[in-house]
C-alpha positions, 0 to 999 in steps of 0.5 A: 162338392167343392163348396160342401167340403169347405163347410164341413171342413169349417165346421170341424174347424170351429168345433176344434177352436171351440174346444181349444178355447175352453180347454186353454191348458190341454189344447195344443195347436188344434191337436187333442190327445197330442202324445208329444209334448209341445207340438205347437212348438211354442217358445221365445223367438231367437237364433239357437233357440229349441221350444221346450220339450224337444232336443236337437242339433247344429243350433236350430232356430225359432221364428214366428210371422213377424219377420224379418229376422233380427236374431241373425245380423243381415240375414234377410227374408226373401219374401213375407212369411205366412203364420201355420194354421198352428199359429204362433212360433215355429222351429227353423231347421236350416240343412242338416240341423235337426230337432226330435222328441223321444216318447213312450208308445205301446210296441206294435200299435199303430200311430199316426204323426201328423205335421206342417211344413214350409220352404222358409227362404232367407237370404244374406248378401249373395248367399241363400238358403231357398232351395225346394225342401221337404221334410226328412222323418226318422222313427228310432234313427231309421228314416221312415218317410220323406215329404214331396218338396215345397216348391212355394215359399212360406205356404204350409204343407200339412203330412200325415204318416202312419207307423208302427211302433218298434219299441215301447220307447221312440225317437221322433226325428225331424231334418230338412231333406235338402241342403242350403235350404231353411224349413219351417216346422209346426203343429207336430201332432202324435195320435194312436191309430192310423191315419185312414185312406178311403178307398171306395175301389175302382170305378165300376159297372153295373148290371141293371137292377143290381146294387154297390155298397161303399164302404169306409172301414175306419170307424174313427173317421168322420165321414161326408158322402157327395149328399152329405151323408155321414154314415160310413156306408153309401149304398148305389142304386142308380149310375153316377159319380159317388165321393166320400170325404174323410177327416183323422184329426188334421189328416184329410183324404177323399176318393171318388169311384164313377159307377156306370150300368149296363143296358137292361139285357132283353130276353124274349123267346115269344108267346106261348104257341102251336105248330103244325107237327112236322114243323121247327120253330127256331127261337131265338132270344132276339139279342145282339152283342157278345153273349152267352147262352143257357137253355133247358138242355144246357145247349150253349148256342145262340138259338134252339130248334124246338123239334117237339112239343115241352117248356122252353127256357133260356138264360142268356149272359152277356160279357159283364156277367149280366143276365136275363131269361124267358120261358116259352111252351110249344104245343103241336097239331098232326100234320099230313105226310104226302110223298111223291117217291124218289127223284126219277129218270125215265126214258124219251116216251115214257110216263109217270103218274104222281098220285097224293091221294090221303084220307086226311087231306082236304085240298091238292095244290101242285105246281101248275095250280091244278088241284087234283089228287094226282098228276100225269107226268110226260116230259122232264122238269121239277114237280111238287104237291101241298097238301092240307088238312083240317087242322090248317097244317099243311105237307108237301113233297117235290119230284124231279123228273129227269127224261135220258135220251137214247143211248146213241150208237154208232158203228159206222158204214159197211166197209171193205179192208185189208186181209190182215188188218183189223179193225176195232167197233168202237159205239163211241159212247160212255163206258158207263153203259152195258154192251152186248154184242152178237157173239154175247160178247159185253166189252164196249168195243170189238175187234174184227178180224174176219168178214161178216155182220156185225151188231151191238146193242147198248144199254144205260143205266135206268134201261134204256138201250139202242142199236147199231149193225155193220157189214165188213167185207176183206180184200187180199193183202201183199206178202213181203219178206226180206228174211231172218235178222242177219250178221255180217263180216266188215266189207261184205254187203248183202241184197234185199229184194222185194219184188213181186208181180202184184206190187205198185210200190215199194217204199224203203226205209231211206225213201228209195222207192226201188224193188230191193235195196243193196246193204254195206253197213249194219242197222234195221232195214224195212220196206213197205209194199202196196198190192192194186187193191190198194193194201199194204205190207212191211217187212223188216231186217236186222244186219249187224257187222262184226270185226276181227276178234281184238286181243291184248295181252299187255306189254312185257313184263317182269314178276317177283319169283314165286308170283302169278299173272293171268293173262286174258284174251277175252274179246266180244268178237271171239268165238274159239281161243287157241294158246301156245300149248293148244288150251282153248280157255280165253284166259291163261295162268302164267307161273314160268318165265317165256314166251306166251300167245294166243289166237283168237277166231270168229266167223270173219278171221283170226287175231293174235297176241304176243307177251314175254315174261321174265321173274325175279328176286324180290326180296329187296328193302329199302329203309329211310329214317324219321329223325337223326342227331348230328351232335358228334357222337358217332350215334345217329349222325348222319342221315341217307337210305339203307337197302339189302340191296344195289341201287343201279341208279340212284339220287338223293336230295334234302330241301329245307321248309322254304323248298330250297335243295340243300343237299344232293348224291348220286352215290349211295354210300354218301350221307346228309351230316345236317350241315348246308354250306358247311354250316350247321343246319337248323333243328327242325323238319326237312324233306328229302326225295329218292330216285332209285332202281334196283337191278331189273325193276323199275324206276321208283321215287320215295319222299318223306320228311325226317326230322334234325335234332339237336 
């Protein structure tokens, strides 16, 4: 690739020399058609000099391959200057200096400005111009593009920029991109059109058989394919690696695109063929990967059961889109249909005869090899017959013949039991099965409550039945009675006697083994007995205590005129009630000052109680302001509580907010001046407690906070 590219870039190279050396006047720097003037930036070497045709600033320079430069006293090359492929002289542009070119373009079109450059290092004592450089381009003052930097001193650097035009009359400016750099600049060429960049898009894969046009759209570019083809189209038919070259004046670009094809995707559903009716055939196309799949019924799955005769196709695709299809046609034969019947259970001795007989059929095969048309079953296990007929096709059915045992039943050995008991018949069997008993009664068990014989036959669910019989015989039982639940008053006692000439034994519910047990306290008292037969009985008894009735009818007391107090005597125990004026209510309203009590009685006694009541005036109030100002104008200057009321006993205290007591009366008629110590106390909020009474009331506490203000 390497080696084709060189020659194609040489001849295009002698082809331009060619066509400079016939056209001497027009041919500037191997750029035809050039819309800048001397692009090849011809001139006479020298400090401060401009090639003509271009204007510029802060005294450019120009140089040529000669060196070392001698415009400048002790300025000095770093190394050894190369010529441009332009040839001749060049421009310097040393940091901000700048050289451009106005020229008349057509508003809109496309240009493509092509151009060398070069780190141009020089140096002058301790001091150099040799930084990384690149070249800064301005179209109409903007700056339009900035060049990769030149790293390598004296080796020119070829760009190629592609702009439109933004007015009919354009500036072309060109300044280094660095300072205390010094750039080389040549063979500036200005051409209608863009500059092309092939893109033979990304690299592919293809499905098997298909093909991949590439494409070059530039239709001024010259072209070179990787087989040396210089049409602007490559077509693709078989997986490699494909490039184009392309060349725009001096702009050269290229691109590569890797094409791949997938595997051939093998389809195959089989021969076309003919199968036993009755029969599926599972096709299957026989491929593996990640796939998709269409058949003839737009089924999506992987594989088809063809159930009956018809044309069979399927399409299938794989991830990349790539896909493939078969066809297959199915045809049927009649088979033959035997049927045995369902699966059986009989029951132990029965039998069963399986019979295949069919017109159609040609030969019997069943699973114990004998080849008859029938077969006689006995004992349990799995059977099965195949059939043919003479087509070849071939039926066959299976039975599973299960064998149930007899229902087991079991109602245990005659037996003699206690008058009184009962005694439950239980077969012990499943409850799934059906039960009749000898009163026709169909529970799956029976309760005994009285001698005889007793029988049950029981049935499972096919039919099979057994049977069991029993003969149940009674003995006298012991009769034990200890009386009626019983209450009793607190240190009675009470004597439970169960004795009887028949009895053995006697067990109480302590574990004393005595004939009768003496009770003194309550709770649930039960004894059992044993007659010589060996039967027993119980009996039990509940003995409660009771108490005194309990009465209370509170302390004494003293109410507001005018108010009520209903005492209650309720009490648990109490069965009649008795006030002072003989009323028998367990409560009594009390509206008069006096003397109250009450008796109260059950079956063990009497209780009573006693409660003094007196009433009077309530109409006291008592007023304690919020906030009060202590500033000499006699109005609110001082702070205490206000009653309609004496206080018979009385104390009043005020503390500050760290809790400390400032203040403290016994008098009711002293008041808080907001003085503490007999300084001026603070604005701000303060506590106060009141300890008081009222003639014939209680003791009563208020507290609050008021606030000073001043």
């Amino acid at each position: 690739m390497i080696n084709l590219r060189l020659n194609f870039l040489l001849l295009n190279f002698l082809s331009l020399l060619i066509i400079c050396i016939t056209n001497v006047n027009y041919c500037q720097g191997q750029c035809i058609g050039n819309l800048l003037i001397n692009g090849s930036l011809t001139s006479i070497e020298g400090e401060n000099v401009l090639a003509s045709g271009w204007t510029g600033n802060l005294s450019p320079d120009v140089n040529d391959a000669i060196g070392p430069v001698n415009t400048t006293s002790g300025y000095v090359w770093n190394g050894t200057p190369l010529a441009s492929s332009d040839g001749g002289t060049w421009q310097n542009i040393c940091s901000g200096e700048t050289i451009e070119q106005t020229v008349n373009l057509i508003l809109g079109q496309t240009y493509t400005l092509e151009f060398e450059y070069a780190n141009q290092g020089i140096h002058s004592g301790s001091f150099y111009y040799s930084n990384p450089v690149g070249v800064k381009v301005f179209i109409d003052g903007i700056l339009y593009s900035t060049t990769p930097n030149d790293i390598t001193p004296y080796t020119w650097e070829t760009e190629c920029i592609s702009f439109t035009a933004p007015d009919s009359l354009v500036t072309i400016k060109f300044q280094a991109s660095t300072s205390l750099s010094y750039l080389g600049i040549d063979g500036i060429c200005l051409l209608s059109g863009s500059y092309s960049t092939p893109f033979l898009g990304n690299d592919t894969t293809l499905c098997f058989g298909d093909s991949l046009v590439l494409s070059v759209t530039s239709s001024s570019a010259i072209c070179l394919w990787q087989n040396n083809s210089t049409n602007s189209t490559f077509t693709v038919t078989q997986q490699g690696i494909y490039w184009v070259e392309i060349t725009n004046s001096n702009c050269f670009n290229s691109d590569t695109i890797n094409v791949n094809y997938y595997p051939s995707l093998i389809v195959d559903l089989g021969n076309d063929t003919t199968i036993c009716q009755g029969e599926t055939l599972l096709l299957n196309p026989n491929t593996s990967g990640t796939l998709s799949f269409l058949w003839q019924n737009n089924s999506t799955n992987p594989t088809y059961n063809v159930t009956q005769a018809g044309i069979y196709w399927v399409e299938v695709s794989d991830s990349f889109g790539c896909s493939n299809s078969d066809t297959i046609n199915v045809n049927y034969n009649p088979s033959p249909v035997v049927n045995l019947g369902n699966d059986s259970t009989l029951c132990d001795g029965d039998s069963l005869l399986l019979d295949a007989t069919s017109m159609n059929v040609t030969s019997y095969l069943w699973q114990d090899a004998s080849s008859n048309s029938n077969l006689l079953v006995k004992q349990q296990g799995i059977y099965w017959v195949e059939v043919t007929n003479s087509f070849g096709c071939i039926d066959s059915d299976t039975i599973n013949v299960n064998y149930n045992q007899l229902p087991l039943v079991s109602l245990g050995n005659d037996t003699t039991i206690c008058q009184g008991e009962t005694l439950l018949l239980n077969p012990n069997t499943s409850s799934s099965l059906s039960f009749i008993w000898q009163n026709n009664s169909t529970s799956p068990t029976f309760n005994v409550t009285q001698a005889g014989i007793y029988w049950v036959e029981i049935s499972d669910s096919i039919g099979c039945s057994n049977s069991d019989t029993i003969n149940v015989n009674y003995n006298p039982s012991p009769v034990v009675n200890l009386g009626n639940d019983t209450t009793l008053c607190e240190g009675d006692s009470l004597l439970l006697d169960a004795t009887s000439m028949n009895f053995t034994s006697y067990l109480w519910q302590d574990a004393s083994s005595n004939s009768n047990l003496l009770v003194k306290q309550q709770g649930i008292y039960w004894v059992e007995v044993v007659n010589s037969f060996g039967c027993s009985n119980s009996d039990t008894i509940n003995v409660n205590y009771i108490q005194l009735p309990l009465v209370h009818l509170g302390n004494d007391t003293t109410l507001c005129n005018g108010k009520t107090i209903l005492l209650d005597a309720t009490s648990t125990n109490a069965s009649i009630y008795r006030w002072q004026n003989n009323s028998t209510n367990p409560t009594f309203s009390v509206t008069l000052p006096g003397t109250y009590w009450i008796e109260v009685m059950n079956n063990c006694g009497i209780n009573s109680d006693t409660i003094n009541v007196k009433f009077k005036d309530c109409n006291c109030f008592l007023y304690i302001p919020n906030s009060f100002t202590p500033n000499s104008d006699n109005l609110n200057d001082k702070f205490k509580p206000v009653s309609n009321c004496d206080f018979s006993e009385f104390k009043f205290m005020i503390f500050n907010r760290w809790g400390s007591q400032i203040f403290e009366t016994n008098n009711p008629y002293n008041s808080w001046d907001g003085t503490t110590n007999g300084q001026k106390s603070p604005l701000g909020v303060y506590i106060y407690l009141l300890i008081y009474k009222f003639k014939d009331e209680d003791n009563n506490k208020e507290y609050g906070s008021v606030t000073l203000i001043r």
